[in-house]
C-alpha positions in Angstrom: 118.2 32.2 142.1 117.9 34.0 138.5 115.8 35.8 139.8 118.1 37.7 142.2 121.2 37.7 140.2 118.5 39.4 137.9 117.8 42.2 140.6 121.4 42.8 141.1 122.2 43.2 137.9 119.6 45.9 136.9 121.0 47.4 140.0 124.3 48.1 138.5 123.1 48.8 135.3 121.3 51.6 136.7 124.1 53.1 138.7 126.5 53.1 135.5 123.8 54.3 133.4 123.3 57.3 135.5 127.3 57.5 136.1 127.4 58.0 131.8 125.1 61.0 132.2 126.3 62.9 135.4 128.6 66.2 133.8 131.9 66.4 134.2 133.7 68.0 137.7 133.6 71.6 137.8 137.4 72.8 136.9 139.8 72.7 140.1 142.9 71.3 140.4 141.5 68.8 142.7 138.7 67.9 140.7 140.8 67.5 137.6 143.5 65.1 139.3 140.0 63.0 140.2 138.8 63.3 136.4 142.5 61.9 135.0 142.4 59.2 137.2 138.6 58.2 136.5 139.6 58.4 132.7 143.0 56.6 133.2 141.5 53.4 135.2 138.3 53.7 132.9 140.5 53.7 129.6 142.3 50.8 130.8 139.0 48.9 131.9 138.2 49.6 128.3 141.4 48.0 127.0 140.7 45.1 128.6 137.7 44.7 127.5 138.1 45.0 123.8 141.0 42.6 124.2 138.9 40.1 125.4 136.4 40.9 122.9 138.8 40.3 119.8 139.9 37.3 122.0 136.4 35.0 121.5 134.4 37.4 118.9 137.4 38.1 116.4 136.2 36.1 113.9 132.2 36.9 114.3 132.9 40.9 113.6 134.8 40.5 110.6 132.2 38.0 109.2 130.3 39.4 106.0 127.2 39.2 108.3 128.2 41.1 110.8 129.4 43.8 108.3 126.2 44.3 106.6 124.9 44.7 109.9 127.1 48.3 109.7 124.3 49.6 106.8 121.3 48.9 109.3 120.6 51.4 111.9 119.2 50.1 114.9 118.8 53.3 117.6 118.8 56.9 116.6 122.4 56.8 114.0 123.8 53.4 115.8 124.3 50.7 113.5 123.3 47.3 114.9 127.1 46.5 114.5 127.7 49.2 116.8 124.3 48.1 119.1 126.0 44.4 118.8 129.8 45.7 119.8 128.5 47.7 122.6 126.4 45.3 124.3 128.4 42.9 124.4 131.3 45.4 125.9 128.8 46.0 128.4 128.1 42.1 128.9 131.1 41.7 130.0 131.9 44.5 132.0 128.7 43.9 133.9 130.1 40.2 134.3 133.0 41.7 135.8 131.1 43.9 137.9 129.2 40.9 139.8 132.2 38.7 140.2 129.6 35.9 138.8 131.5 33.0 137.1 131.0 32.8 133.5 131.2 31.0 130.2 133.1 34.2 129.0 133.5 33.1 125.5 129.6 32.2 125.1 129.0 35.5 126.6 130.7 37.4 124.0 130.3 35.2 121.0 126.0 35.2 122.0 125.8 39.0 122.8 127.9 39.9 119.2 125.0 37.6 117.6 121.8 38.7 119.7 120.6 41.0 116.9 121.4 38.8 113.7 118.5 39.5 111.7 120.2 40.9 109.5 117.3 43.3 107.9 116.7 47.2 108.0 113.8 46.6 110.7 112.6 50.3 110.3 111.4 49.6 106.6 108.1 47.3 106.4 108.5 43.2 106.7 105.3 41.9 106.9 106.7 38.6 106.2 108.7 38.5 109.4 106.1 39.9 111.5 106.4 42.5 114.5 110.1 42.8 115.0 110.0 42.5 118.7 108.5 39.6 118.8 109.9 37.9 115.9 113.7 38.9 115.4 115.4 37.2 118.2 114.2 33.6 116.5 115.6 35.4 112.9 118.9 36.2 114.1 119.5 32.2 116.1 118.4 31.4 112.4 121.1 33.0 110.8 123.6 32.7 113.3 123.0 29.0 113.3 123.2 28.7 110.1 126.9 31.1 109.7 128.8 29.9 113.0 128.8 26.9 115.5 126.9 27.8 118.6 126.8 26.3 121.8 123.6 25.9 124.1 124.5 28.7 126.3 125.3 30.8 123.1 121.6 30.0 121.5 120.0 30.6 124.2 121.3 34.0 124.7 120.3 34.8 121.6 116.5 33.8 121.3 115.6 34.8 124.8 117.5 38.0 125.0 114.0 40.1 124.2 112.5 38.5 127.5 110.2 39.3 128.8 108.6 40.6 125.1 109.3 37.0 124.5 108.0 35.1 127.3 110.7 32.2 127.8 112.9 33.5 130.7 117.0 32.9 130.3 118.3 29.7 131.4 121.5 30.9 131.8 123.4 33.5 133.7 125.0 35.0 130.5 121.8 34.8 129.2 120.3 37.4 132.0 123.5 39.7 131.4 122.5 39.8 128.1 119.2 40.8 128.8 120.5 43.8 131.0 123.2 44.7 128.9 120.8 44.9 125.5 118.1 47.4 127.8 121.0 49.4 128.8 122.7 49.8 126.1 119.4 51.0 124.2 118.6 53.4 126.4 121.4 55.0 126.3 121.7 55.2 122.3 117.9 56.2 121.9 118.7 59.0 124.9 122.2 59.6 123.1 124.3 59.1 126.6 127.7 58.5 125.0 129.4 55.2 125.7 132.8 53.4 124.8 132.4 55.6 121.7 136.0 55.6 120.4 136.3 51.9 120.7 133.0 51.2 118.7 134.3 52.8 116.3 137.7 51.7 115.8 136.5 48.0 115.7 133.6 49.5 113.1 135.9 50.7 111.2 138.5 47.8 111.0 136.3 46.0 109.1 
């Protein structure tokens, strides 16, 4: 069963991925009344989404971890703050997407926490060993150890490097996670511009 909700997933993922790089309508009058409505129903989407976001993660973002997790860049110039905020936008959009029923407050609460190492990963750390392999047991550490977490939420977080960690997700959030993370990477190391303005209004509310 996971392993079609999987396929489905990546499925969408890919189609919004390439929907973020495709240039905008040639000029037209036509054209332009399509363009204002795309960006009228996709600002709204938005809306909703943060709203949901400060709904169950409110208290995570303005943690002091999470703000030292602004002077560590993750991809290209994104800070894992911003990495952790727009992953777990896409998270939930993506849930939305599917229709699947979930555990919406695990899902934002484990995709905010997913990269809680809380180190600059690009400078050496032989202690902690190669990062890929290693950080997604660092940050259940320290996000165990700084908030209450629920199985679903813990889970999310140590298995969300699958399959460079070989323990699949249990849980459904815990696949959307998994998607949400790879997308959201690629289009930060490939610099394809998403939910920009409201990554950086919750960065900078901090």
């Amino acid at each position: 069963m996971l392993v079609k909700e999987e396929k489905t997933l990546q499925e969408i993922a890919e189609s919004l991925v390439t929907e973020c790089a495709l240039t905008e309508e040639k000029p037209g009058k036509k054209g332009a009344n399509r363009a204002a409505e795309k960006k009228e129903r996709r600002d709204a989407e938005i809306r909703e989404l943060k709203e949901i976001l400060l709904l169950h993660g409110q208290d995570i973002l303005f943690a002091p971890g999470m703000q030292q997790e602004k002077e560590f860049m993750q991809h290209g110039k994104v800070s894992v703050f911003e990495h952790s905020v727009g992953v777990a936008l896409v998270c939930l959009m993506l849930a939305k997407k599917t229709g699947w029923k979930v555990d919406t407050r695990s899902l934002v609460r484990g995709s905010l926490l997913h990269d809680y190492f809380l180190y600059d990963w690009h400078d050496p750390h032989p202690e902690v060993g190669l990062h890929g392999f290693t950080h997604a047991g660092i940050a259940m550490e320290n996000a165990c150890r700084d908030f209450d977490l629920n199985e679903i939420e813990k889970d999310m977080i140590v298995r969300h490097m699958f399959p460079l960690n070989l323990k699949p997700p249990r849980y459904r959030e815990s696949i959307i996670l998994c998607i949400a993370d790879k997308m959201a990477a690629a289009c930060e190391t490939f610099r394809i511009p998403y939910w920009e303005e409201v990554i950086r209004e919750l960065r900078e509310a901090g």
